[in-house]
C-alpha positions in Angstrom: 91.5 -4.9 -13.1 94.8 -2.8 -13.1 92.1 0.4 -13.8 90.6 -0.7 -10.5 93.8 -1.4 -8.5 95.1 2.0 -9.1 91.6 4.1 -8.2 91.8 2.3 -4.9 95.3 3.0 -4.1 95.1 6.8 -5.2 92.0 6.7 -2.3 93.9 4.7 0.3 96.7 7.5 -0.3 95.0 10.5 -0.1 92.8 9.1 2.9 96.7 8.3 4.8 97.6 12.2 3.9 94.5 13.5 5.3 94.7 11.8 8.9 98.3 12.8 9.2 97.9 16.6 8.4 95.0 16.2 10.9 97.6 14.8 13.5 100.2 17.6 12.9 97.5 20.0 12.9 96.5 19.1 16.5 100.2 18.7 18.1 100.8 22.2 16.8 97.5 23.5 18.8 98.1 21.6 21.7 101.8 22.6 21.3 100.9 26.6 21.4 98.4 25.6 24.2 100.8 24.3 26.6 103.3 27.0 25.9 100.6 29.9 26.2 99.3 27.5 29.5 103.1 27.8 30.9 103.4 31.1 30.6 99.9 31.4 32.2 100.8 29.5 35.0 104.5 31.3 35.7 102.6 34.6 36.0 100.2 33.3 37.9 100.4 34.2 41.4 103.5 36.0 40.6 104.2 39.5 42.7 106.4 41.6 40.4 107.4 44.2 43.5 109.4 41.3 44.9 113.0 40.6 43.1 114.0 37.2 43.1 115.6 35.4 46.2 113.9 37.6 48.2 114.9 37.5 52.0 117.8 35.4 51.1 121.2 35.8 52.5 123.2 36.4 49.6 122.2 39.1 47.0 120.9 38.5 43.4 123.6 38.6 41.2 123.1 40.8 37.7 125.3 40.2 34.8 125.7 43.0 32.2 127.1 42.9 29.2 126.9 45.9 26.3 127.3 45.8 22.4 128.7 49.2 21.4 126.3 50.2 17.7 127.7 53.7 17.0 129.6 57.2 18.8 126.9 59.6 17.7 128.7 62.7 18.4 131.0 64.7 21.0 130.4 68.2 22.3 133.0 69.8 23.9 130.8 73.0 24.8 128.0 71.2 26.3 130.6 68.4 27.8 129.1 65.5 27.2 128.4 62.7 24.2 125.7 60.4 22.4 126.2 56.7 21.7 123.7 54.0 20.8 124.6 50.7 22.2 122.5 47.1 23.2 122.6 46.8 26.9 121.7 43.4 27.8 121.0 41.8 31.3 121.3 38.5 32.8 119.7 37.2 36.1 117.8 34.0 37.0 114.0 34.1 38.9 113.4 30.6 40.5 109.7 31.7 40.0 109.8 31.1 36.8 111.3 27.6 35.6 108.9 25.3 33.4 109.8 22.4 31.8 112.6 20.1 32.8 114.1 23.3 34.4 117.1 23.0 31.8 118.8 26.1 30.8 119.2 24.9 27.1 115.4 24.8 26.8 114.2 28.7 26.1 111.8 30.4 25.0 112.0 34.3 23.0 109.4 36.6 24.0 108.4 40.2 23.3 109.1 43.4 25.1 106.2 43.2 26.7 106.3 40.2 28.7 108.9 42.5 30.8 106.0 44.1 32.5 104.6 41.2 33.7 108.0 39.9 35.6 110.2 41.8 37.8 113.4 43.7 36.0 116.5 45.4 37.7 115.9 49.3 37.8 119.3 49.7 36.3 120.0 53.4 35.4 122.7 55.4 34.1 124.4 57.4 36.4 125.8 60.1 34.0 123.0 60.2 31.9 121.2 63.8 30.8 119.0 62.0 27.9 117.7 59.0 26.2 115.2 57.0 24.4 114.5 53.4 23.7 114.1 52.9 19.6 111.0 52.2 18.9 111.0 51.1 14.9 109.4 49.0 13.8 108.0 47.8 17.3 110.0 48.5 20.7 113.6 47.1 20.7 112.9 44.9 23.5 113.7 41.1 24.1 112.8 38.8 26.7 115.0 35.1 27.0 113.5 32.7 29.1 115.5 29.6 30.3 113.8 26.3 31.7 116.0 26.8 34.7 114.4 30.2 35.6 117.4 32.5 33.6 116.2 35.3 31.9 118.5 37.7 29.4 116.9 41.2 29.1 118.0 43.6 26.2 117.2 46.3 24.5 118.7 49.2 21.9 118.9 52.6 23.1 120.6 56.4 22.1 121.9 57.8 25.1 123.7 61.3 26.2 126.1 60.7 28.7 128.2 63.7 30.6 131.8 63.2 29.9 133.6 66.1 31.8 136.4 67.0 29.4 139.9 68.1 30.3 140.7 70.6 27.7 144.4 72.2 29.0 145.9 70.3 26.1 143.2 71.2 23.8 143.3 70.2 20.5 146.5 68.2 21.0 144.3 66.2 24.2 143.0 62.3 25.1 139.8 62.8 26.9 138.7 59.5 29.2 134.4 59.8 28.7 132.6 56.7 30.8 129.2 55.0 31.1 128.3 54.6 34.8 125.7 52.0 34.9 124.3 51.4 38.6 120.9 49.8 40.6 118.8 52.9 41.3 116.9 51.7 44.6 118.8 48.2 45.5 122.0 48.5 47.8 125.0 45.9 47.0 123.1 43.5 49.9 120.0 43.3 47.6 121.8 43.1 44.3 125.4 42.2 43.1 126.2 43.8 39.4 129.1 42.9 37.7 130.5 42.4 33.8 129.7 39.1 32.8 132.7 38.3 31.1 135.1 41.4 32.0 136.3 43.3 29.6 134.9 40.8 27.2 132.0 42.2 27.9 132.1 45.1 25.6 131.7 44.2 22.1 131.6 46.5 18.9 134.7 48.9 19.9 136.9 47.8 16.7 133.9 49.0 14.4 133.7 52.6 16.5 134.4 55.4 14.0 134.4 59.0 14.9 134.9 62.0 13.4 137.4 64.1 15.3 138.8 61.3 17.8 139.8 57.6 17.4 139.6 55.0 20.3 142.3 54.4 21.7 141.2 52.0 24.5 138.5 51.2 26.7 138.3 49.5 30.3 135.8 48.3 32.7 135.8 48.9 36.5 133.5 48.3 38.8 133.4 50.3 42.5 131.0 50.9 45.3 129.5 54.0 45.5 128.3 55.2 49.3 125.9 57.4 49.6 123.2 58.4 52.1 120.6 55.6 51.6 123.4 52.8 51.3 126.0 51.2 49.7 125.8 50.5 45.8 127.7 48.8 43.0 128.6 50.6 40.5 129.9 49.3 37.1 132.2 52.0 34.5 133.1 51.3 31.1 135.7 54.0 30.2 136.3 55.1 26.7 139.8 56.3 25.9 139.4 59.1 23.0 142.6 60.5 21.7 141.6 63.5 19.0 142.2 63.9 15.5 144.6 67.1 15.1 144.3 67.2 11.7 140.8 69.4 11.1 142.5 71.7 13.3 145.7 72.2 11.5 143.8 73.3 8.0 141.4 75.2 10.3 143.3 77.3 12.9 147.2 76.6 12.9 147.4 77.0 8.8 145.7 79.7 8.7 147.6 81.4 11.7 150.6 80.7 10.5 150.3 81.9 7.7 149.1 85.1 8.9 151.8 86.2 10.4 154.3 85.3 8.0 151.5 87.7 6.1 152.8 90.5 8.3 156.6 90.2 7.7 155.8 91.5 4.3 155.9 94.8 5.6 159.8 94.9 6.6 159.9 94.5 2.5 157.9 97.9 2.4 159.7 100.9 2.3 159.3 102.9 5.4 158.0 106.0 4.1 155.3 104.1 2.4 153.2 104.5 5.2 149.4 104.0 4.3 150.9 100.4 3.1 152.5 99.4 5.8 150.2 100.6 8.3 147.1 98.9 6.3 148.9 95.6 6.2 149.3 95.5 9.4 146.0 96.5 11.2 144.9 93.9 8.6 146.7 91.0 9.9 145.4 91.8 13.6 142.3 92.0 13.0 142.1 88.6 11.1 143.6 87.1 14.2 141.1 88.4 16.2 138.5 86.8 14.0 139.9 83.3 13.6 140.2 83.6 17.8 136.2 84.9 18.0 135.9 81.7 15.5 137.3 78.7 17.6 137.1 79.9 21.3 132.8 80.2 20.1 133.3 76.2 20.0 135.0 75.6 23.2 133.0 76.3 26.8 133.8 79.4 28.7 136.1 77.7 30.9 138.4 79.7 33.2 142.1 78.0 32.4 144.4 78.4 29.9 144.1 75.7 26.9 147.0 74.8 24.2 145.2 76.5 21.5 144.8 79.5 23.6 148.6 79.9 23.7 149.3 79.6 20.1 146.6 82.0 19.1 147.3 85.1 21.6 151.9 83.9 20.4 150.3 84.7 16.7 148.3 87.5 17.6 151.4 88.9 19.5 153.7 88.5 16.5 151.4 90.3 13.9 150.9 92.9 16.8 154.2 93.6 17.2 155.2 93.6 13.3 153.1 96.5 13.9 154.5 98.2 16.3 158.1 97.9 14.5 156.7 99.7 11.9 155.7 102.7 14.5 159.7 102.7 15.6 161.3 103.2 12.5 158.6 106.2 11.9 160.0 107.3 15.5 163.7 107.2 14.9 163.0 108.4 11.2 161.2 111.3 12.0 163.0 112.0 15.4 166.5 111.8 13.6 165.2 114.8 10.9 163.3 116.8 13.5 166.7 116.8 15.4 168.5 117.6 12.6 166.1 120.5 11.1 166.9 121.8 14.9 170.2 121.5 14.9 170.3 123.6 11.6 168.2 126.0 13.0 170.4 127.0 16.1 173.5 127.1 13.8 171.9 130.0 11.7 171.1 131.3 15.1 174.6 131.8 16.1 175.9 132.8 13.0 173.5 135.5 13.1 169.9 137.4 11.6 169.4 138.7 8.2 167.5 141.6 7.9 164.0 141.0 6.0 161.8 143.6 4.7 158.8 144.6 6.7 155.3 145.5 5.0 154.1 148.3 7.5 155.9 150.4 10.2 152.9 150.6 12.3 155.0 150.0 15.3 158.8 151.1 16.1 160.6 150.5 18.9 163.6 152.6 20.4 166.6 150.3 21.8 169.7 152.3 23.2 169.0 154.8 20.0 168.1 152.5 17.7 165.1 151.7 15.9 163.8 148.2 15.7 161.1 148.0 13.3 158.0 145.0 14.3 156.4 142.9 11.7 152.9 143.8 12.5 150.5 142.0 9.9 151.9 138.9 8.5 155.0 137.0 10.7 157.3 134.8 8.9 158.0 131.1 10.3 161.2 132.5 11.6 160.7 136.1 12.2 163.6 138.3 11.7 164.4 141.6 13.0 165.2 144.8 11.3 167.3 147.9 12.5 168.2 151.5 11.8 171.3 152.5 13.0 170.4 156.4 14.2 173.6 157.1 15.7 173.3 154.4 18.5 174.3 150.5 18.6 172.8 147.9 16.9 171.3 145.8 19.8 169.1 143.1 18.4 166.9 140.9 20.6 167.7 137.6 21.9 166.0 134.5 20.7 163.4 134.6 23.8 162.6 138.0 23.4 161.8 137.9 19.9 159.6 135.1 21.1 158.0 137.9 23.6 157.7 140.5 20.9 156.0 138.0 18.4 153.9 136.8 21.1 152.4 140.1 21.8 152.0 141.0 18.5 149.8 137.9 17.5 147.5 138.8 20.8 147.1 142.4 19.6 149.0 144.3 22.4 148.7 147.8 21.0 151.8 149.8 21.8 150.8 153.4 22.1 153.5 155.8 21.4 153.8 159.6 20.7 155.5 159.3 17.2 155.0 155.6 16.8 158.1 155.4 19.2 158.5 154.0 22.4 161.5 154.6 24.6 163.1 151.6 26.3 165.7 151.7 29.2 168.0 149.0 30.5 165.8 146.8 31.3 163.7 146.9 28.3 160.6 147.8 30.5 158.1 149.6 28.4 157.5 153.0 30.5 154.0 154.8 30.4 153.6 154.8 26.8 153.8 150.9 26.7 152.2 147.7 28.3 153.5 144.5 27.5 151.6 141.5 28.9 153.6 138.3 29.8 152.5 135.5 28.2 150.0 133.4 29.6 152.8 130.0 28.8 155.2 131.1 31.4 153.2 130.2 34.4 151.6 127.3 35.1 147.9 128.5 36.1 145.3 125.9 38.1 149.0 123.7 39.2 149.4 123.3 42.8 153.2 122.5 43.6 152.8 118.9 44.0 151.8 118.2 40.3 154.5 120.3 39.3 156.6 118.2 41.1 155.2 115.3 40.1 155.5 116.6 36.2 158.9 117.2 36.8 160.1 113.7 37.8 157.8 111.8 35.0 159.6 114.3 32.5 163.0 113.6 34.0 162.6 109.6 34.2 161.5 110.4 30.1 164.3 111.7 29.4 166.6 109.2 31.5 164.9 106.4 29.3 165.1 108.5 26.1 169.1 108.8 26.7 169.4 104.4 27.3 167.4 104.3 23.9 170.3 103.0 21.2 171.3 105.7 19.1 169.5 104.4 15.4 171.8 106.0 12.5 169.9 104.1 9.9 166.1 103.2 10.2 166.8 101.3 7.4 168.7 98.5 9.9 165.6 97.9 12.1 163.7 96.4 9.0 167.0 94.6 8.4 167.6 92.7 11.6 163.1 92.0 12.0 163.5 90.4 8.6 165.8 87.8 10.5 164.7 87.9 14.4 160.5 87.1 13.8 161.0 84.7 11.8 163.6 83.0 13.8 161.8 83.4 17.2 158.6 81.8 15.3 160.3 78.7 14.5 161.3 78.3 18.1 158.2 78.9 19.8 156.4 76.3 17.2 159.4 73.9 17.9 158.6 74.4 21.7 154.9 74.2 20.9 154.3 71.3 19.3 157.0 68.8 21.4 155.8 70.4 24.8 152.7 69.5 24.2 152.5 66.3 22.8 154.9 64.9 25.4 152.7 66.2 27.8 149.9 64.8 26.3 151.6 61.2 26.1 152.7 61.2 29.2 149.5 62.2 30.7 147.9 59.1 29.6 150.9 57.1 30.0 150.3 58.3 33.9 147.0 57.1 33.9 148.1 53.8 32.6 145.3 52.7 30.2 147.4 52.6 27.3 
């Protein structure tokens, strides 16, 4: 008997189990019957040109709100940047409430119910490219409410213009926006707004970038008039303050360093001068690489930026190291050239010594003396020899032994009758002679006016020449540089750097976002 009573409650069991997975079975059919027969029906009819509340008084009213995923990237030369972010829209379409028409009661859809309902044409206004992600399927979500409220969102990677103000470059806070606007509907058709202010922005403590940090953010929102009406307008601005610290190992470093490079030279003695002149043509043209280097990252914009100064202040200092080399080889070789003639025109008032000439091919007959010519080979300081032959020894002057050499070197032959030539009182060579002035003492193709003029631009020369300090040591030039560029380098990167980050401050302090 107990054999029996347990087959037949094993079968009444099994035969309860069936009927109820039966049951469940066909709520759950008619369950996805009546929700694909809803959806059915709230399409049905439905004219997706028309928004909702059409013809009504008061607009539709669009909430946005935007989850910030990632800052992509920054580009100062193309002015703009790339961000990905969830933009998600709220509105509510009397069209389509089901149910009990309670806003608890929803239903998640795909993507693609969006192009069976009407959507806002929102559109960014400072956009130059995006694209909706499309992995795995298209990031797209449709909410819909029992009451009618739908929340529309989807992931995106946009490039937004963000028109940079680089005058305080690197040391600069740039403001870069997201302008988000109806594309067809005037603020009568459709009101947008943030749904919860600046609540409304999620994901900006997570934002990491590179070369900036955010500082802030805001929302506005504004009416834009234009030609075919009046439209709202909503702006989230970004506050980006820059990172100086790739730019000091990159460019300031490096500059500095440079020209501290070029002080070596006021170490080098001053007649080294392949040294000192290679140093410093060096140092220049390294400046002039590292500025080829960053101004190839910046866009060719017509103002002045920070870095801009500091480069062409370092570029100056290394160019004028070596220009301080080229004034102590002035005064140094100025102050023996001087001296050498100074010597000279002592030995010229103490008197000639005779030298020795190699030929007496040509003889010349001054008040009964005769002055024998160096005819084949002139000395750097040609000297003048005479035989007393009764007469005066009568030698010539400076500028006439000038004359003498000067017709010499050009071949004048001197045709005498006994290789002697007779000169009177006014040392005019007479029929046996022919001396030719030299072609130096006139001024040939000159019209009087550029003489003139030649003759001021020499006197002003010399007028500056004489203001010129009189330098009795070279040696004191490299002294006093050694102190004064490295002095006025401190001061101009003490001005530098607290001009331009007060600036900087107060510039956004003026805009008062922070």
């Amino acid at each position: 008997m107990g054999r029996i009573f347990y087959n037949l409650s094993v079968i009444v069991i099994s035969t309860l189990l069936y009927e109820t997975s039966n049951v469940c079975s066909t709520t759950n059919h008619s369950s996805y019957y009546n929700v694909s027969e809803i959806l059915e029906h709230l399409i049905d009819g439905y004219d997706v040109r028309l928004r909702p509340k059409f013809g009504a008084k008061k607009p539709l009213v669009v909430d946005i709100d935007i989850i910030i995923a990632s800052f992509d990237a920054i580009s100062e030369v193309n002015m703009d940047y790339t961000i990905t972010m969830y933009l998600n829209q709220y509105w509510r379409d009397e069209r389509l409430e089901y149910g009990d028409g309670r806003a608890d009661q929803q239903m998640t859809l795909t993507g693609d119910f969006a192009d069976k309902i009407w959507v806002p044409d929102t559109f960014f206004a400072n956009d130059k490219n995006s694209f909706l992600h499309q992995v795995t399927e298209s990031n797209k979500m449709i909410r819909l409410g029992g009451d009618g409220s739908i929340a529309y969102g989807m992931r995106f990677t946009t490039t937004l213009a963000c028109m940079m103000d680089l005058h305080y470059y690197p040391l600069d806070i740039q403001n870069c926006t997201i302008e988000i606007e109806s594309y067809g509907y005037p603020m009568e058709e459709i009101e947008m707004r943030w749904r919860v202010g600046k609540n409304s922005i999620v994901g900006t403590k997570n934002v990491q970038l590179p070369q900036f940090s955010l500082v802030n953010y805001n929302t506005l929102s504004t009416i834009q008039v234009l030609a075919s009406g009046r439209y709202q307008r909503l702006s989230l601005s970004f506050l980006l303050k820059r990172h100086i610290g790739y730019f000091v190992f990159q460019t300031f470093l490096p500059c500095i360093l440079i020209v501290m490079l070029s002080w070596v030279s006021f170490w080098i003695s001053h007649e080294a001068t392949s040294a000192r002149v290679n140093l410093g043509i060096t140092t220049v043209l390294t400046m002039t690489t590292i500025s080829t280097g960053v101004r190839a990252s910046l866009p060719r914009i017509s103002y002045v930026k920070a870095i801009d100064i500091y480069l062409v202040m370092c570029f100056v200092f290394v160019f004028v190291a070596l220009l301080e080399y080229a004034a102590v080889n002035y005064f140094f070789w100025g102050a023996r050239a001087k001296m050498k003639k100074k010597n000279r025109n002592k030995s010229t008032k103490a008197g000639f010594h005779p030298t020795r000439v190699q030929t007496d091919s040509s003889r010349l007959s001054v008040n009964g003396a005769v002055v024998v010519l160096e005819d084949q080979k002139l000395s750097d300081e040609p000297e003048i020899e005479t035989t007393d032959f009764g007469g005066e020894i009568n030698p010539y002057l400076p500028r006439e032994r000038e004359e003498r050499d000067h017709m010499l070197r050009h071949n004048t032959r001197v045709n005498t009758n006994n290789n002697h030539a007779e000169f009177h009182g006014n040392h005019e060579v007479e029929n046996t002679a022919r001396l030719r002035r030299p072609s130096g003492y006139a001024v040939k193709g000159k019209s009087q006016r550029d003489r003139k003029m030649l003759v001021n631009i020499r006197q002003r020369a010399k007028d500056i020449k004489s203001k010129l300090p009189e330098v009795k040591d070279v040696n004191n030039i490299d002294k006093y540089s050694r102190l004064m560029f490295p002095l006025l380098f401190l001061i101009f990167n003490a001005w530098y750097w607290v001009y331009y980050s007060v600036l900087s401050n107060m510039a956004v302090t003026a805009d008062g976002q922070v």
